[in-house]
C-alpha positions as CSV (number, residue, x, y, z in Angstrom):
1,X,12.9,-12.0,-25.8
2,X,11.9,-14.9,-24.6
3,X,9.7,-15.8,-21.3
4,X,7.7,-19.2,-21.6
5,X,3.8,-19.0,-19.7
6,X,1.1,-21.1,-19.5
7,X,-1.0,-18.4,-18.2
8,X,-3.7,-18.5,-20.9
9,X,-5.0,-22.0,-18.6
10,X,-4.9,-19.7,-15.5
11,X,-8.9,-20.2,-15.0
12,X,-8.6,-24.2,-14.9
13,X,-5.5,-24.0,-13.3
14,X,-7.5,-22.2,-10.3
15,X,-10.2,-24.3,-10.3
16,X,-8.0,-27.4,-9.9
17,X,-6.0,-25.8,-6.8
18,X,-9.5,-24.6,-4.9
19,X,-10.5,-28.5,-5.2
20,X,-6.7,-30.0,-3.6
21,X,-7.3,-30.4,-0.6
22,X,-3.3,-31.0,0.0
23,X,-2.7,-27.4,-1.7
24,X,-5.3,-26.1,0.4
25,X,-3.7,-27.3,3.8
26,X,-0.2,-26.1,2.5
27,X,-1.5,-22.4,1.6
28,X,-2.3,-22.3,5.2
29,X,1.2,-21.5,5.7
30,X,0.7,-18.1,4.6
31,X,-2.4,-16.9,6.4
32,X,-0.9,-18.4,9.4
33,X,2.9,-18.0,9.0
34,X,4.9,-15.1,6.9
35,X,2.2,-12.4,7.1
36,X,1.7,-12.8,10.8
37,X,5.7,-12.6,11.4
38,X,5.8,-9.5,8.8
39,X,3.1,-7.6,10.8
40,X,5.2,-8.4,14.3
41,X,8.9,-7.5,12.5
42,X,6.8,-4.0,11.2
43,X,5.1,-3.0,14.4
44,X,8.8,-3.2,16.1
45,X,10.3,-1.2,14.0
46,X,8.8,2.2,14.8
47,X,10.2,3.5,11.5
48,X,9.3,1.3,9.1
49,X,6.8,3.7,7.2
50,X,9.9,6.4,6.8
51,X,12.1,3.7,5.3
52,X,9.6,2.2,3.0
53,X,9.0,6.6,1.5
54,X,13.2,6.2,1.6
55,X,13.4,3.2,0.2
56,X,10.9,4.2,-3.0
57,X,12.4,6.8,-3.3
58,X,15.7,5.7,-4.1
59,X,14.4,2.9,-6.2
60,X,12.9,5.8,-7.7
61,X,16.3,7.8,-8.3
62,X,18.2,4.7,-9.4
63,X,15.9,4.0,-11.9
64,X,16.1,7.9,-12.8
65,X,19.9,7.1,-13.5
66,X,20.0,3.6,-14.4
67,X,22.1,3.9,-17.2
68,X,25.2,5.9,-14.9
69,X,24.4,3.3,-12.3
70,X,25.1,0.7,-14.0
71,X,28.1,1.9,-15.8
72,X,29.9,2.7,-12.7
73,X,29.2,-0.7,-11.5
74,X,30.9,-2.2,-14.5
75,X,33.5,-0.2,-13.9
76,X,33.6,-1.3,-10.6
77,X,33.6,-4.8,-11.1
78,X,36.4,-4.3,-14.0
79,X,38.7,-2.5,-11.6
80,X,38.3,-5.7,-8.7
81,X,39.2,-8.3,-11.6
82,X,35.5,-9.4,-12.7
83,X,34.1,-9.4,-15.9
84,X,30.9,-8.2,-16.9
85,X,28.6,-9.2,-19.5
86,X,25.7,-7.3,-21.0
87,X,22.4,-9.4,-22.2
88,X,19.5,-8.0,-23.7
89,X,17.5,-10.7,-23.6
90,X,16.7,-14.5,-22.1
91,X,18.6,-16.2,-25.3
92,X,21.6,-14.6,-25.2
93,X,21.9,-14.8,-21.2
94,X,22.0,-18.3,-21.4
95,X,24.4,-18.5,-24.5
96,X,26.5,-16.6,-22.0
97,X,26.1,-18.1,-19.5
98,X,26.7,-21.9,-21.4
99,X,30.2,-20.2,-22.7
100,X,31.3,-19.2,-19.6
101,X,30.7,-23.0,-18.0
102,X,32.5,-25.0,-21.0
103,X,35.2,-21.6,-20.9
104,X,36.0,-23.6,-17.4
105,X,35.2,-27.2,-18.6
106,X,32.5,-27.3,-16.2
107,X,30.7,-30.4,-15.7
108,X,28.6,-29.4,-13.0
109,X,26.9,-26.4,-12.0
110,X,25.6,-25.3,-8.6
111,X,22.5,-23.3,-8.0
112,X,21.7,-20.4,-5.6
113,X,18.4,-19.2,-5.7
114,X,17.5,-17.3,-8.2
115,X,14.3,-16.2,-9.7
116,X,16.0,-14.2,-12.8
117,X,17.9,-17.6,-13.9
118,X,14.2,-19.6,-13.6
119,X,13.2,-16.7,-15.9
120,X,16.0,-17.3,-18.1
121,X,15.0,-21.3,-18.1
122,X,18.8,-21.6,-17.5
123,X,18.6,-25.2,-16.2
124,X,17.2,-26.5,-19.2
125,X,19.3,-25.1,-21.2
126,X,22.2,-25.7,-19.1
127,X,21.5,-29.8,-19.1
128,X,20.6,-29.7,-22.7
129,X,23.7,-29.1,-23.3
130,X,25.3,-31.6,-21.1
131,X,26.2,-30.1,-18.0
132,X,24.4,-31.0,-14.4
133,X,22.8,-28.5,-12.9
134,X,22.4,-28.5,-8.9
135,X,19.9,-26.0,-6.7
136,X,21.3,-25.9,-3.6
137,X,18.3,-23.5,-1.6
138,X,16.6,-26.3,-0.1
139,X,12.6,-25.1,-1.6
140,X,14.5,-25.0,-4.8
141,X,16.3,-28.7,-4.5
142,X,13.0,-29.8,-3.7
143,X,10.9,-28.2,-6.8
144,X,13.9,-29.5,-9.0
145,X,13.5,-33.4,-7.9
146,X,9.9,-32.7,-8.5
147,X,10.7,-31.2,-11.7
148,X,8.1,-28.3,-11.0
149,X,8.3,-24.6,-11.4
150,X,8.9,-22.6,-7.9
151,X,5.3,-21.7,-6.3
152,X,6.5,-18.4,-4.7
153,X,9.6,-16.2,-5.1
154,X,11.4,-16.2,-1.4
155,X,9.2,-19.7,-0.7
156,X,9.9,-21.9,-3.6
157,X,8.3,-25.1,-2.2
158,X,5.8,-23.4,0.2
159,X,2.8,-25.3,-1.6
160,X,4.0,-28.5,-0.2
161,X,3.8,-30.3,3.1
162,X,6.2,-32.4,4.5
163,X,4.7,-36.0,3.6
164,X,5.2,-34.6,0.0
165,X,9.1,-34.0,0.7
166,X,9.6,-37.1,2.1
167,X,8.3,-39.0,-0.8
168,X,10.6,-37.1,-3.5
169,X,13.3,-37.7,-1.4
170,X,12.8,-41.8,-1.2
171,X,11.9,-41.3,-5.3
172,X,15.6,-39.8,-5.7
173,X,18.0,-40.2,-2.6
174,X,19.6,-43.8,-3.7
175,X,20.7,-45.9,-0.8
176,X,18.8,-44.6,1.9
177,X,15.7,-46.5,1.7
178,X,15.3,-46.9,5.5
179,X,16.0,-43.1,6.3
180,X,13.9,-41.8,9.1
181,X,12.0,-39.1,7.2
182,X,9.6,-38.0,9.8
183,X,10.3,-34.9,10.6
184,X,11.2,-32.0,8.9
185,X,14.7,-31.7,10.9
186,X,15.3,-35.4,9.4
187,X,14.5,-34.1,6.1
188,X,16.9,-31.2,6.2
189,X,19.5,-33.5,7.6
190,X,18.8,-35.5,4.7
191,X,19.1,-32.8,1.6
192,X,22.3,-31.5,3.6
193,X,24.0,-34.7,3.5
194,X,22.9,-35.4,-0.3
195,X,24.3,-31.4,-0.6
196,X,27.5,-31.9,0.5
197,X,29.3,-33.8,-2.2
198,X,27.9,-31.5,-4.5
199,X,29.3,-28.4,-3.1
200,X,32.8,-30.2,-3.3
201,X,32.8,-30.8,-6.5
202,X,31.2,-28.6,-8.4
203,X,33.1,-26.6,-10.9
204,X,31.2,-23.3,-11.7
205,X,28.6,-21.6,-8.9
206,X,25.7,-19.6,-10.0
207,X,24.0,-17.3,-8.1
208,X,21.6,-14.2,-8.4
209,X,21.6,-11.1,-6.7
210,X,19.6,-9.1,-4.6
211,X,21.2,-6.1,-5.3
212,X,23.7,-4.7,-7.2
213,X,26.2,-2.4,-6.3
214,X,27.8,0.7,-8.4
215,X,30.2,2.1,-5.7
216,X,31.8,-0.9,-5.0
217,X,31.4,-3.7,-7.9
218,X,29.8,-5.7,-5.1
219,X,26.7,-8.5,-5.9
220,X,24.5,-9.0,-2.5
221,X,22.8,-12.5,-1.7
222,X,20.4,-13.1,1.0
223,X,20.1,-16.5,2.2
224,X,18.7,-18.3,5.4
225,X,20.7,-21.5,5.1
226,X,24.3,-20.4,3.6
227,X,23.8,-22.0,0.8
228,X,24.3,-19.5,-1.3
229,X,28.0,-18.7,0.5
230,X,29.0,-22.4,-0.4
231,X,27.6,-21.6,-4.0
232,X,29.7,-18.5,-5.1
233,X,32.9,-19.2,-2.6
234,X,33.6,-22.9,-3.1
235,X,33.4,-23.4,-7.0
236,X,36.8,-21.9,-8.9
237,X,34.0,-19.9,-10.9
238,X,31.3,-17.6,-9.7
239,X,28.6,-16.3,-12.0
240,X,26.5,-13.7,-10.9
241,X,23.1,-13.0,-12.6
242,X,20.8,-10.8,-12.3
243,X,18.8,-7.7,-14.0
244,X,19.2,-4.5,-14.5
245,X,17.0,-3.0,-12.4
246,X,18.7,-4.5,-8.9
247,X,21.8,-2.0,-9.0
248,X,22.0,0.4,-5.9
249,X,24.0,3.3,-6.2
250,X,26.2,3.1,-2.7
251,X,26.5,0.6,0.3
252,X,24.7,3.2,2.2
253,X,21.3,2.4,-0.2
254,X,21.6,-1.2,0.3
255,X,21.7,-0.9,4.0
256,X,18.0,0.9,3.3
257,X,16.3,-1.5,1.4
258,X,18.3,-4.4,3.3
259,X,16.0,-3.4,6.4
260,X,12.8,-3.4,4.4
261,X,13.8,-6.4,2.2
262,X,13.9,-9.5,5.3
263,X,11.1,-8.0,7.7
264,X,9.0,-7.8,4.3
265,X,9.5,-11.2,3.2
266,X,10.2,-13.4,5.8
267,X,10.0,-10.9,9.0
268,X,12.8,-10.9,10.5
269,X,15.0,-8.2,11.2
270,X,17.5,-9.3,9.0
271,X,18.3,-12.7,6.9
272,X,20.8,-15.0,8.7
273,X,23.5,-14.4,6.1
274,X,24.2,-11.2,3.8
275,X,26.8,-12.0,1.6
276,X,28.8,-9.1,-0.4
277,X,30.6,-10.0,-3.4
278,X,33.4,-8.0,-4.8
279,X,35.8,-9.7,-7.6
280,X,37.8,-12.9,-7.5
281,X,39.4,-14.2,-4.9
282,X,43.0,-12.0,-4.2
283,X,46.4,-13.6,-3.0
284,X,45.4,-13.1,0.7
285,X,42.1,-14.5,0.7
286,X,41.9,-17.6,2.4
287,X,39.3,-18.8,0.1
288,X,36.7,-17.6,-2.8
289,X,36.4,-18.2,-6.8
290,X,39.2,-17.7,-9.2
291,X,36.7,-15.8,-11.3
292,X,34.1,-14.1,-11.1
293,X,31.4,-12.9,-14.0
294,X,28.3,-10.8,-13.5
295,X,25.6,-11.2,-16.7
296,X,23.4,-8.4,-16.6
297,X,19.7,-9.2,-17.8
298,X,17.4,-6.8,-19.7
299,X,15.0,-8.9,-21.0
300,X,12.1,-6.7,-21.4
301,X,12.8,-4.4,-18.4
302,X,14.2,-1.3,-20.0
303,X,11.4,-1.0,-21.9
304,X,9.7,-0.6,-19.1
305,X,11.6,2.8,-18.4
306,X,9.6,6.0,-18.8
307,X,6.3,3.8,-19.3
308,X,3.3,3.9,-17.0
309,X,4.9,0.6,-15.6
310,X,8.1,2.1,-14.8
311,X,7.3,1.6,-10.7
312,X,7.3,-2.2,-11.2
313,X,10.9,-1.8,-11.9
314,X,11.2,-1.0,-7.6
315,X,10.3,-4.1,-7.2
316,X,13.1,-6.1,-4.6
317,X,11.2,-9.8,-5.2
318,X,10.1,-9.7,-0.4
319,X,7.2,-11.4,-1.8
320,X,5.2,-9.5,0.7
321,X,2.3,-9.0,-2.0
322,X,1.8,-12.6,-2.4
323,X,1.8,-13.5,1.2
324,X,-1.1,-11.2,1.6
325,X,-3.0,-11.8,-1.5
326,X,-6.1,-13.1,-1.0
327,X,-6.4,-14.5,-4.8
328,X,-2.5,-16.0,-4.2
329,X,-3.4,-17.8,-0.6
330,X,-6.7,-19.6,-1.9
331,X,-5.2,-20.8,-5.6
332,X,-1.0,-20.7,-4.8
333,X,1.6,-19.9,-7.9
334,X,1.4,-23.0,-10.1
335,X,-2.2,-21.1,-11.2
336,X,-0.4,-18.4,-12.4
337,X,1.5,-20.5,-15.4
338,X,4.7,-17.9,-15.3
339,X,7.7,-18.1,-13.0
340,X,6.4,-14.8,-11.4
341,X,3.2,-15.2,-9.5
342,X,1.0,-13.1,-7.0
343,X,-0.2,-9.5,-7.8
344,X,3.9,-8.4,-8.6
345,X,3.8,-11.3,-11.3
346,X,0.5,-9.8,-12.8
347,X,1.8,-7.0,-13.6
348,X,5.5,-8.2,-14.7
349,X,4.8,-11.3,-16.9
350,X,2.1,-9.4,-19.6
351,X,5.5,-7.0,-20.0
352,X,7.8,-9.4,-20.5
353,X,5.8,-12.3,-22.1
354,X,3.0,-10.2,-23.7
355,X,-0.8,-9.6,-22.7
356,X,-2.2,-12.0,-25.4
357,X,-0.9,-15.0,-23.5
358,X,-1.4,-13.2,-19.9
359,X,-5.0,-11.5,-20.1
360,X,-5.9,-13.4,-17.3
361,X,-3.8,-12.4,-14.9
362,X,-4.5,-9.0,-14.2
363,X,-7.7,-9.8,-13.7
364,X,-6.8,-12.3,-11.0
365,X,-7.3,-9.4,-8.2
366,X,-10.0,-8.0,-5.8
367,X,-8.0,-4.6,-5.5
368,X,-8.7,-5.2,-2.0
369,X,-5.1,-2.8,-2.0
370,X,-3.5,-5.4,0.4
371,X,-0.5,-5.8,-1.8
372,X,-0.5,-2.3,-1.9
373,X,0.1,-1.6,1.6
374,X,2.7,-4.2,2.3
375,X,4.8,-3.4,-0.2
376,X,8.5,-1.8,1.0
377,X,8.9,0.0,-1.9
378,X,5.6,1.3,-2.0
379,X,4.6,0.0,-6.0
380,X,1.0,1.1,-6.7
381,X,0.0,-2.5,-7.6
382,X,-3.9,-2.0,-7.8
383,X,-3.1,0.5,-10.3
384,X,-0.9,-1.2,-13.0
385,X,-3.2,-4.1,-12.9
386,X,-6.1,-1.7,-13.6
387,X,-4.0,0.0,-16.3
388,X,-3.4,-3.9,-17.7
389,X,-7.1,-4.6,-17.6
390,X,-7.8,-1.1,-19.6
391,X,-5.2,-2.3,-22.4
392,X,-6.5,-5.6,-22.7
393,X,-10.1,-4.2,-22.9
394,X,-9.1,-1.8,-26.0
395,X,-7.4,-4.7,-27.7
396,X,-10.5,-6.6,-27.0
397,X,-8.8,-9.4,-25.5
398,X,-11.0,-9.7,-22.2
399,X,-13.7,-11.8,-24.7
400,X,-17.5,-10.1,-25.7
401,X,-19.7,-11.5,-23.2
402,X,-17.6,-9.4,-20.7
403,X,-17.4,-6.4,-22.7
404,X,-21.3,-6.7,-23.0
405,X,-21.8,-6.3,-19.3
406,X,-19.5,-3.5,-19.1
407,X,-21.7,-2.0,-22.2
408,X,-24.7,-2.9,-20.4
409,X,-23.7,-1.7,-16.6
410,X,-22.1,1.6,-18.1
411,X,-25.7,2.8,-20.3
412,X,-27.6,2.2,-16.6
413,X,-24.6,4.1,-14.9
414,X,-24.0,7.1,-17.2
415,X,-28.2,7.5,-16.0
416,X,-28.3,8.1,-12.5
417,X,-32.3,8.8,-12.5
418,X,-32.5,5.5,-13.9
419,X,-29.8,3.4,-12.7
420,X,-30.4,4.3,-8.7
421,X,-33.6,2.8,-8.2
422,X,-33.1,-0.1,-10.5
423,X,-30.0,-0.6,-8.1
424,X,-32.2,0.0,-4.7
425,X,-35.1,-2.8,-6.2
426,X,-32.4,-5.3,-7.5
427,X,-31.3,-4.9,-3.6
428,X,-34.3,-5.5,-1.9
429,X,-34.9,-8.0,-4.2
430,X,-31.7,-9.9,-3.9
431,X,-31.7,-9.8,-0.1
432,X,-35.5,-11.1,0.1
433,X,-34.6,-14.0,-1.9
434,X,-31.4,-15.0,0.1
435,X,-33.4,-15.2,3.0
436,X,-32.3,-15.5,6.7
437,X,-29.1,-16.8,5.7
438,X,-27.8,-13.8,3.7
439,X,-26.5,-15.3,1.0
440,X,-26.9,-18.1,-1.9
441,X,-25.6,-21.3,-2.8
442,X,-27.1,-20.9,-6.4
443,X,-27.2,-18.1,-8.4
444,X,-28.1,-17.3,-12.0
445,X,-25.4,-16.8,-13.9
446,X,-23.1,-16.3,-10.8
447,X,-21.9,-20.0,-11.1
448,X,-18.3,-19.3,-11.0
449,X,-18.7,-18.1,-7.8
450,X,-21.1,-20.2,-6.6
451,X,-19.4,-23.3,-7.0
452,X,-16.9,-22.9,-4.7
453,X,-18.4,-20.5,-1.9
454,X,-21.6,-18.9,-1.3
455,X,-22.7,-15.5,-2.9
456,X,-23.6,-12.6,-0.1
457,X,-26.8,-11.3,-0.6
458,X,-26.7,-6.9,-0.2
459,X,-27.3,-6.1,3.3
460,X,-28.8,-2.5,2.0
461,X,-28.2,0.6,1.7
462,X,-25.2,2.0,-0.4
463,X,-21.6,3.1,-0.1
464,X,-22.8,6.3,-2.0
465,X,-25.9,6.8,-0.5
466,X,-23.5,6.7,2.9
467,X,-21.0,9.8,1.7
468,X,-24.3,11.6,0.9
469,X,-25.1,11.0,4.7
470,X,-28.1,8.9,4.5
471,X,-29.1,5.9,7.6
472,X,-28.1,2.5,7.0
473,X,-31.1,0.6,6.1
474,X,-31.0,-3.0,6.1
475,X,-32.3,-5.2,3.4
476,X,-35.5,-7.3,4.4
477,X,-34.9,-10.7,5.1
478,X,-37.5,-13.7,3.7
479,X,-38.8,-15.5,7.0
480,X,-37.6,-18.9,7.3
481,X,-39.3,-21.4,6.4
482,X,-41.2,-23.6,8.6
């Protein structure tokens, strides 16, 4: 298996995006923009809590059955003219997927979104070995001039603002030095033009897939700018990739977690295009590839089965738990140093790249439960990452001086007599010393915090002392000086 992260840098990495000020203005877009329109798409769909239980559920049951699942849907694909092609992990998918291209003497490859092939490092490989390699989604053209890594899985480029597009583009669109580039309608104008050639050309298309499905052999894309149409339908090749996990028994399922998938990701009722597709093109289509090749990826995930991570397996990439994550909107994906960001990446990359080089990450969480909550296939997110942090603590991997406080906090704990009024004077204490203001700007030993944004001082009182049905006390305040 191989999966490439640079997570162990995760703590410098955040530092660096709280102090860009550029990064900071971009994340905006989430507290502003894809939560707000998932909460308006949810609150019109009376439903919507029923089809997130129905939608688990079957994620559930097809997980239950994977292996019939997905041998039906080979045979499915095998009976409609496509071939299928089984890979256990990242190296063989891309050995694959290179036979496949110089099979059809490609030269040039286009590129639907796809988070399993960024996984995979497919485009590396791909060029390494001669051949060009083209994203066509617009976030992911952009990231690809920039030669960076995606920053979220449905929003590739969503850490950027427009004056940053507009600059790759004059770095790498030849000939158009005087382009108006001042809006971001000019700018779309301006990749579609750049696009266009490519899509003509192109021998092989490459796309992932939502979902995969046994009854019919049919791969599902959903795309907002029909890119991903032009990608599989105008090439004489199409090369579907994806993992093993994203097979749906019927049509019937899809439509379920369809409904879930776009109002949780991008809220709307339904992505502009859903595209099904069923074998190579037949002698009445109009158009459509001569060909047509699903690779199935494993890559770490059916180990996953029958583990107490099995529920991550559910998981449709909406991105809904990034969108919402309060860690994820202040430091964006880049932090995360693995192609899977957010609370969902937390828990995915220590299982496929290993929790020596991803110890950070799980930790990189307030188990506020947001992600939680907005998740359409219901994953208990809080929970693996606790279960993470509990295996990284027994292989004494989360460092001593942390393992000393636990020590510490745990002898005080295990002694109520003792620990609650050591925890009533530390209190009073703290909230004297914060003064009118409530909180600090310095703290000892809370400098990691402190450096970025002040530390709330304890307003009093206790959450347990409030189930036991105690008054709300609060803390005295230090008068201001004068």
């Amino acid at each position: 298996m191989s999966f490439q992260v640079h997570s162990q840098d995760f703590i410098a990495r955040s530092r660096d995006a709280l102090a860009d000020a550029p990064l900071q203005s971009a994340l905006g877009k989430l507290r502003m923009g894809l939560s707000v329109r998932r909460r308006e798409a949810v609150a019109a769909l009376p439903e919507f809590e029923a089809l997130r239980e129905e939608a688990a559920a079957l994620r559930d049951y097809t997980l239950a059955t994977l292996d019939r699942q997905l041998e039906t849907f080979e045979a499915q694909v095998r009976a409609r003219g496509g071939e299928v092609h089984w890979a256990p992990d990242a190296a063989s998918a891309r050995a694959i997927i290179l036979e496949l291209c110089q099979r059809y003497g490609a030269k040039k490859v286009l590129k639907g979104k796809s988070m399993v092939t960024e996984e995979l490092e497919l485009n590396e490989h791909l060029e390494a070995h001669g051949l060009r390699c083209v994203e066509t989604d617009l976030g992911e053209y952009i990231v690809q001039l920039r030669r960076e890594r995606p920053s979220h899985i449905v929003a590739p480029a969503i850490h950027l603002r427009k004056e940053d597009v507009a600059e790759s583009f004059a770095a790498h669109h030849v000939g158009r030095e005087h382009a108006d580039r001042s809006t971001a309608e000019a700018l779309m104008a301006e990749a579609r033009e750049e696009l266009r050639a490519h899509f003509l050309s192109a021998e092989v298309g490459i796309t992932g897939a939502n979902f995969a499905i046994a009854e019919t052999g049919s791969t599902v894309i959903v795309t907002n700018e029909g890119n991903g149409d032009l990608t599989q339908s105008l090439p004489k090749v199409h090369i579907a990739v994806t993992g093993i996990e994203k097979v749906v028994p019927t049509l019937e399922d899809a439509s379920t977690l369809l409904r879930v998938l776009a109002r949780s990701a991008t809220g709307q009722e339904a992505s502009v295009y859903t595209t099904f597709s069923t074998g190579p093109r037949r002698p009445e289509d109009p158009d459509g590839p001569e060909a047509y090749h699903v690779v199935l990826v494993d890559n770490g995930r059916s180990a996953m089965l029958g583990t107490e991570f099995e529920a991550m397996l559910r998981c449709i990439r909406c991105g809904a738990c990034l969108n919402h994550c309060p860690v994820y909107g202040q430091v964006g994906g880049h932090a995360y140093g693995s192609v899977y960001p957010g609370p969902m990446g937390a828990v995915l990359t220590p299982q496929l790249a290993g929790l020596d080089d991803t110890v950070h990450l799980p930790t990189a969480s307030t188990f506020c439960g947001a992600c939680e909550a907005v998740c359409p296939v219901k994953i208990p997110l809080p929970s693996l990452l606790r279960r993470w942090r509990q295996r990284a603590y027994d292989a004494r991997l989360d460092g001593d001086r942390a393992r000393w406080l636990l020590r510490l906090w745990a002898f005080f704990a295990a002694r109520p007599r003792l620990y609650h009024p050591l925890l009533s004077a530390a209190t009073m204490m703290l909230g004297w010393l914060a003064g009118p203001g409530g909180s600090f700007r310095r703290l000892l030993g809370g400098k990691a915090w402190t450096e970025s944004r002040n530390f709330p001082a304890p307003e009093g009182g206790s959450f347990l002392a409030g189930l036991q049905g105690e008054e709300f006390a609060p803390t005295p305040r230090k008068a201001p000086s004068r």
